[in-house]
N, C-alpha and C positions, 0 to 999 in steps of 0.2 A: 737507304737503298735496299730494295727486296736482294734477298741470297741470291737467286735465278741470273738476276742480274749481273750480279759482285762476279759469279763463277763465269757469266756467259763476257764480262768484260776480260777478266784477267785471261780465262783459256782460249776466247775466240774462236773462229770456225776452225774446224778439225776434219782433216780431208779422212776418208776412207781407211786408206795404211793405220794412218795416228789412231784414227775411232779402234781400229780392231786389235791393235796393241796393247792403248788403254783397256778392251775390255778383256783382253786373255791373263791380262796382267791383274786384272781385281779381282778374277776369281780362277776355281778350275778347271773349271769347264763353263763352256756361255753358248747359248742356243738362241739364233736369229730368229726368228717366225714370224710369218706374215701375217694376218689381222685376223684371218681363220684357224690361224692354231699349225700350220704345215712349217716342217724345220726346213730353214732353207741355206743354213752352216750351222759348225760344228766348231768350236774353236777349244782347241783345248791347251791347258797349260805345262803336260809334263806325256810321254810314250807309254805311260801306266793306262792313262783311259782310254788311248786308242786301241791298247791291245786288248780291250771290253768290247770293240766295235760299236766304239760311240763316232766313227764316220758312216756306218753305217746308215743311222738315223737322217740323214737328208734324205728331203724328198718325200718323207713320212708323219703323216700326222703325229706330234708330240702324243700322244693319250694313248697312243698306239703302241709306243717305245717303250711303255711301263707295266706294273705289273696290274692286276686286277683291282688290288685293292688300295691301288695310286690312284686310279684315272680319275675319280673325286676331285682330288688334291688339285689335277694340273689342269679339271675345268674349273676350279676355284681362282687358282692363280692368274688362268688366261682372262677371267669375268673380272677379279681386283687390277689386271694392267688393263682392262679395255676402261672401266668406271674412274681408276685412279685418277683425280687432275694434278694430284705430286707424285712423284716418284719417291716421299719420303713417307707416305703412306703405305711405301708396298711391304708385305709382310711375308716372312720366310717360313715353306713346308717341307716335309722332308718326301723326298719319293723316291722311289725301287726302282730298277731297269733291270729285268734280266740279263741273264748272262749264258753264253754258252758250255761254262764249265756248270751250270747249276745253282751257281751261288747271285744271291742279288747283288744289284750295283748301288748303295744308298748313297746321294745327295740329298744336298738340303739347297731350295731354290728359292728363288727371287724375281719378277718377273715384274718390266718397267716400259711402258708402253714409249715409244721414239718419235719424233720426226712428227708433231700435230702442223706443222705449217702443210697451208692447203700445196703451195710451190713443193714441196718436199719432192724427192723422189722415190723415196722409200712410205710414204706416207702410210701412217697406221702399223708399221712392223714393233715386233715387241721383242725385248732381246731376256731369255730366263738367264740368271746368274747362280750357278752352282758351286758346294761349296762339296769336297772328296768328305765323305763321316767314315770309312772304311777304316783308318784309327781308330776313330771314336768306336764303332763296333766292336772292334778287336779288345779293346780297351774295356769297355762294359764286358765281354765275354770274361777275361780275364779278373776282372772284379766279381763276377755271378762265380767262378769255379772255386775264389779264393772264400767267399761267401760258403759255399757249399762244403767245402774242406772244415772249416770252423765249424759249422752245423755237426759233421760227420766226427768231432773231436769232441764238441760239448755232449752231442749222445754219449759217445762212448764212456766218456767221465763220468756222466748222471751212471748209466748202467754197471762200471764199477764201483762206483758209490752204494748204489741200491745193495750191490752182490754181497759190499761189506760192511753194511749194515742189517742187513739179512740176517747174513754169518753172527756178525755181534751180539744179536740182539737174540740170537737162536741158541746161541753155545749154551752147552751141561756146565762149562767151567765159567770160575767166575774171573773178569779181565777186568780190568783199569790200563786206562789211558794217563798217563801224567805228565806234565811237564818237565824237562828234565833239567832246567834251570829253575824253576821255583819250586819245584814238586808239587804242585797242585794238581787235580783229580781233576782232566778233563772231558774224560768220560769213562761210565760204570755202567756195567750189561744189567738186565735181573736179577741173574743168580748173585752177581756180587751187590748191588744194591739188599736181594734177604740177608745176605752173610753178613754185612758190616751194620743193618737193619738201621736202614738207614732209606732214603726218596733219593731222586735223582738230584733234586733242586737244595739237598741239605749234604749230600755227594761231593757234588759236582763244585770247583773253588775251593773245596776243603784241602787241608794239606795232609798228603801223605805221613805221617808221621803221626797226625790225628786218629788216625783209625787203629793205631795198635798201644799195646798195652806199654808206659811211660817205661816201664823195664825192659822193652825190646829194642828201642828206639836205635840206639847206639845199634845193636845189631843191624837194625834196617837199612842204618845209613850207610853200614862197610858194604850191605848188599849191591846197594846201590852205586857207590862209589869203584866199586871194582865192576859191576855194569859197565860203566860208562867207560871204563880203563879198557878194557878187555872185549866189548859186546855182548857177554853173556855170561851169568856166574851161575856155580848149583845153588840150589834151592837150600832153605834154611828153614827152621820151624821157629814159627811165632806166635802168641797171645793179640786177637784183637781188643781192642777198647770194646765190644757186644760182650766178649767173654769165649769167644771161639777161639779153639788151638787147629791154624791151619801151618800149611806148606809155601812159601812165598818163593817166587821164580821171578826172574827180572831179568828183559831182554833192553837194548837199546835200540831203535831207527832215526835216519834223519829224513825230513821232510822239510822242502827251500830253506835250509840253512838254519834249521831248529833241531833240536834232540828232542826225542820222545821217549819215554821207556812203557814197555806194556811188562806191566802185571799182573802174573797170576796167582790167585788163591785157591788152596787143595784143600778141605775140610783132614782135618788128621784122620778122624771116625767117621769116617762116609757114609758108610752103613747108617748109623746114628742119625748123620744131618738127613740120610735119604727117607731115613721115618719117620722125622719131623715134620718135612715138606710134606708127604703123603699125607699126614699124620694135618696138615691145615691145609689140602687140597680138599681132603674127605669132609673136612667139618664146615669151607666153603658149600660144596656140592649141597649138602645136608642144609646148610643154612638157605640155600636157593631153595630148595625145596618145600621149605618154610612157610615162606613167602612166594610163590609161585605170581607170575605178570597173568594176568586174566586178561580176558577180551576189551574190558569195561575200558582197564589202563590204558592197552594199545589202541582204541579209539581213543580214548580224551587226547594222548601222547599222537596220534594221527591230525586230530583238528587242529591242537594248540603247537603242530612243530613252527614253525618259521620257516622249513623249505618245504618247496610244494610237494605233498607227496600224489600219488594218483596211481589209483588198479587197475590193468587194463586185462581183458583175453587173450587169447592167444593170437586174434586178428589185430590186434592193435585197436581196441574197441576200448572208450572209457567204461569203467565201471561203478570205480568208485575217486574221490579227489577231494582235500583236504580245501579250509579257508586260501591257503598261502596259494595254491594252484589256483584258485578262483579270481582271485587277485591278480596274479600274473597274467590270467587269460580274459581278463575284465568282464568277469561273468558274477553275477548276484545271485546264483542258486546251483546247489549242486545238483539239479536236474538238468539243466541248460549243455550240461559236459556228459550225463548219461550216456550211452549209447552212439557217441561221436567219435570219428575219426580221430585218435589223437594228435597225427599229422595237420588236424586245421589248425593249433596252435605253434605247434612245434617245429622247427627244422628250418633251414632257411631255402631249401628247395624242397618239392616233391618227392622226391628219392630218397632224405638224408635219414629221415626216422626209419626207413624200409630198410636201411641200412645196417644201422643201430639198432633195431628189431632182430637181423638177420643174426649178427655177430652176438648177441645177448643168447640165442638161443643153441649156438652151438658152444660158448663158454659157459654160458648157467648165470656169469655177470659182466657187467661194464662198469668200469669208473673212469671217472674225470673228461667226458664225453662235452665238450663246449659249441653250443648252437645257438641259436636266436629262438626266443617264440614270441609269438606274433598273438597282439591283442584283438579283441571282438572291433576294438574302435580305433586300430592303429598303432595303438602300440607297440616295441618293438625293447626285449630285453636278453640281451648275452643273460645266457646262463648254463651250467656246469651240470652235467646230467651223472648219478650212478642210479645204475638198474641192477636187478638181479630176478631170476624165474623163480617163483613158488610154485611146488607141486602138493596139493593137498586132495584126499578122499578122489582121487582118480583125473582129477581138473587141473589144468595147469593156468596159472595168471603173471602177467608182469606188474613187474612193481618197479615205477620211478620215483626217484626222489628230488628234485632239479633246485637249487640253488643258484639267486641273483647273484651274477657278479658283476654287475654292472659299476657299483662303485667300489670297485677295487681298485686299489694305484696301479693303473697301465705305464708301459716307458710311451715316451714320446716317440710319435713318429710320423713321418710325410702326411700332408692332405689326404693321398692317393694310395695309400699301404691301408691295407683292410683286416680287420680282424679274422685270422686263421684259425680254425678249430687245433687244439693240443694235440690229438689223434693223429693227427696226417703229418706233423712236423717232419718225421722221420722222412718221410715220402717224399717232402721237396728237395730232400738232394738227388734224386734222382733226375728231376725234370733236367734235361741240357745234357743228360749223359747217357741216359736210354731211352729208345725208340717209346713211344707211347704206346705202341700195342701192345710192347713187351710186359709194362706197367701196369695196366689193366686184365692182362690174359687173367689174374687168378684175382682181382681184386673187382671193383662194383662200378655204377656208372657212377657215382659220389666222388670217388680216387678220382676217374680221370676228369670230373668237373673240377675239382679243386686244383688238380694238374693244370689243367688251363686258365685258370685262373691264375696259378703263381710263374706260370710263364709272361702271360702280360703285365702282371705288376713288374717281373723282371727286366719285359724291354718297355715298360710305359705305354702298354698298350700298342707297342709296332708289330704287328700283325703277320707280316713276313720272317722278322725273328724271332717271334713266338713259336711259329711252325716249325722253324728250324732247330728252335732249341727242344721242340716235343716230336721229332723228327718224322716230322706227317707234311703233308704239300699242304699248300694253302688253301687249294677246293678241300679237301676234307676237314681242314681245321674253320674255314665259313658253316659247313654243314654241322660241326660239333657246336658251333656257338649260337645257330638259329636252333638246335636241339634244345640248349638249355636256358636258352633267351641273354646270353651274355652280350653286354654292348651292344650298340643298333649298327646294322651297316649299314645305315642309310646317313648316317650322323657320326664319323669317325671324328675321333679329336687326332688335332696336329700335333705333331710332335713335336 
């Protein structure tokens, strides 16, 4: 026996009362309409959506009640309940109703055309089934803020990181890192890498105790031993295994539940070690000198790199471009790239290289600049851009050097997540928490395209929360995306 049947035997005819029960009861809101789309009740399920003035709506065309970039949606809905011949066909969109306080009303509908009997007397009415997403919004909100709090924590760590390796790697004194239960050498700056003359990679796992002279050792370890008792002892004089007499200082930290001790080494004769270093700073210099790079090398070393290199003017005009850049741009001659726009390949909008241009010339360089360039025949390959300006004999030129990362191990992520340039990272925690003009007063139209971009990846593309969370109205956030050709508005996906 067909289903239609099974249901229409067990529930029977259902007068009026019962029907509107039933349907206040399957959803939260349910809107009668006649067979042209006009609301002719309003049924809702709790005092929350009436105080939206959703009684308001009778009487009013449905398409009317929504927001601009709904009425799509709910001439799609009204076209699949007038076509449906099941009701198990009908499919759910989500749509916006304004509101008086300013904020939109999101449901999500369902619309199932009633009463095909010619006797009917409702005949042809369609009832939409709504369901409150006003949770759900709230809900992603709070998901985007805790999202953006993480972002705003891993920066920071990356940039104390950077600050203290900077530091490290900068110091006149020479530091070890060890471990304070194995005493192994987890890490050594330069200076102490010359001192113990030694690489990092022959350093680094060695055991503290290796690097000084087998008659100190005993001493090293009370050093250390009373470290770790106390958090800091004076300094003692020792013999390295090199043959240096320096000054050894020994601090302890803890980090998640580990001991570290930093170590430092003080040349005894400072003076001495500082005329050494000079003493084979000079006789590098001298050796470069030697052997000076001629022109001849940095062209051969220009054709045969592997990342593309390419000369441009001051307009962003090619000049010159290596095999690997020809390659990239699927061109057979390096005439074909003379005298062109370097933007025909590069950038994955009009503006992005203009950008990149922009900021290159008021720093002098750019690194780790990630865009797309675009082949003569289609081609399409992420890559990692560093620049830097040359100024020679009165002329200034840019010079990129742009590197495939196309097969690099990506993490996994959604269909609909898109590759973000590294540069703007910083930037998306803004989106949802400052106004967009605020965002763009001092930055480019690149910033607030990418702005809008990571607002719709944030609500999947729901257009009214995008706005909101780039806190612009919707007419101006439709005119920023026909500016940059983002999305069609003629072709919205549902949500």
């Amino acid at each position: 026996m067909p289903r239609a049947s099974i249901g229409h035997s067990h529930i029977g005819e259902l007068d009026a009362k019962t029907a509107s029960r039933l349907v206040g009861a399957s959803s939260d809101i349910a809107l009668v309409l006649d067979g042209k789309g006009t609301i002719l009740d309003v049924l809702t399920h709790s005092g929350e959506l009436d105080a939206q003035g959703t009684q308001d709506w009778r009487g009013r065309p449905w398409v009317q009640t929504v927001t601009p970039e709904s009425r799509q949606k709910v001439e799609a809905l009204l076209r699949d309940a007038q076509s449906a011949a099941d009701a198990t066909t009908a499919r759910w969109r989500q749509v916006n109703h304004p509101t008086q306080d300013g904020e939109d009303l999101p449901l999500l509908y369902s619309a199932v055309r009633i009463d095909d009997d010619p006797g009917a007397r409702a005949k042809g009415c369609i009832i939409a089934f709504g369901r409150d997403l006003r949770a759900m919004v709230a809900l992603q909100r709070r998901l985007v803020d805790a999202q953006q709090t993480m972002e705003r924590d891993y920066w920071r760590f990356r940039e104390a990181e950077t600050r203290y390796r900077h530091l490290f790697e900068t110091s006149s004194e020479a530091v070890l890192i060890v471990d304070g239960q194995t005493q192994k050498v987890l890490e050594a700056n330069p200076v102490a890498r010359s001192l113990c003359a030694g690489t990092r990679a022959k350093l680094v796992g060695t055991t503290l105790s290796a690097l000084f002279d087998a008659g100190h050792v005993e001493r090293l370890q009370n050093l250390l031993a009373a470290a770790r008792s106390v958090g800091r002892q004076d300094p003692m004089h020792a013999r390295l295994a090199a043959g240096n007499e320096v000054t050894v200082s020994a601090s302890v930290f803890r980090q998640d539940e580990a001991a570290f001790v930093l170590v430092r080494l003080a040349p005894v004769a400072a003076e001495a070690a500082a005329g050494k270093i000079g003493a084979r700073g000079r006789s590098a210099q001298a050796a470069l000198a030697e052997g000076p790079v001629d022109a001849a090398m940095l062209r051969a070393f220009m054709q045969s790199s592997p990342d593309g290199l390419v000369f441009c003017d001051a307009a962003g005009k090619v000049m010159a471009a290596n095999r690997a850049f020809l390659a990239l741009a699927q061109l057979s001659a390096e005439e074909q790239a003379r005298g062109q726009a370097l933007d025909r390949w590069v950038g994955r909008t009009g503006i992005e290289l203009g950008v990149l241009i922009s900021n290159l010339r008021q720093r002098g360089t750019v690194g780790l600049f990630i865009t797309s360039m675009r082949g003569e025949y289609g081609g399409n390959t992420e890559v990692e851009i560093s620049a830097a300006v040359l100024h020679a004999d009165g002329h200034t030129m840019l010079a990129f050097a742009l590197r495939d990362i196309e097969r690099r191990m990506k993490p996994e992520t959604g269909p609909a997540v898109q590759a973000m340039p590294r540069s703007v990272g910083e930037l998306t925690e803004l989106v949802g928490r400052t106004p967009l003009k605020d965002i763009v007063s001092e930055t480019t139209d690149l910033i607030e395209q990418l702005c809008i971009e990571t607002a719709l990846q944030m609500t999947h593309d729901n257009r009214a929360s995008a706005a909101l969370l780039l806190g612009l109205s919707r007419q101006s956030l439709y005119v920023k995306l026909r500016r940059y050709g983002l999305g069609s508005l003629g072709n919205e996906e549902e949500s």
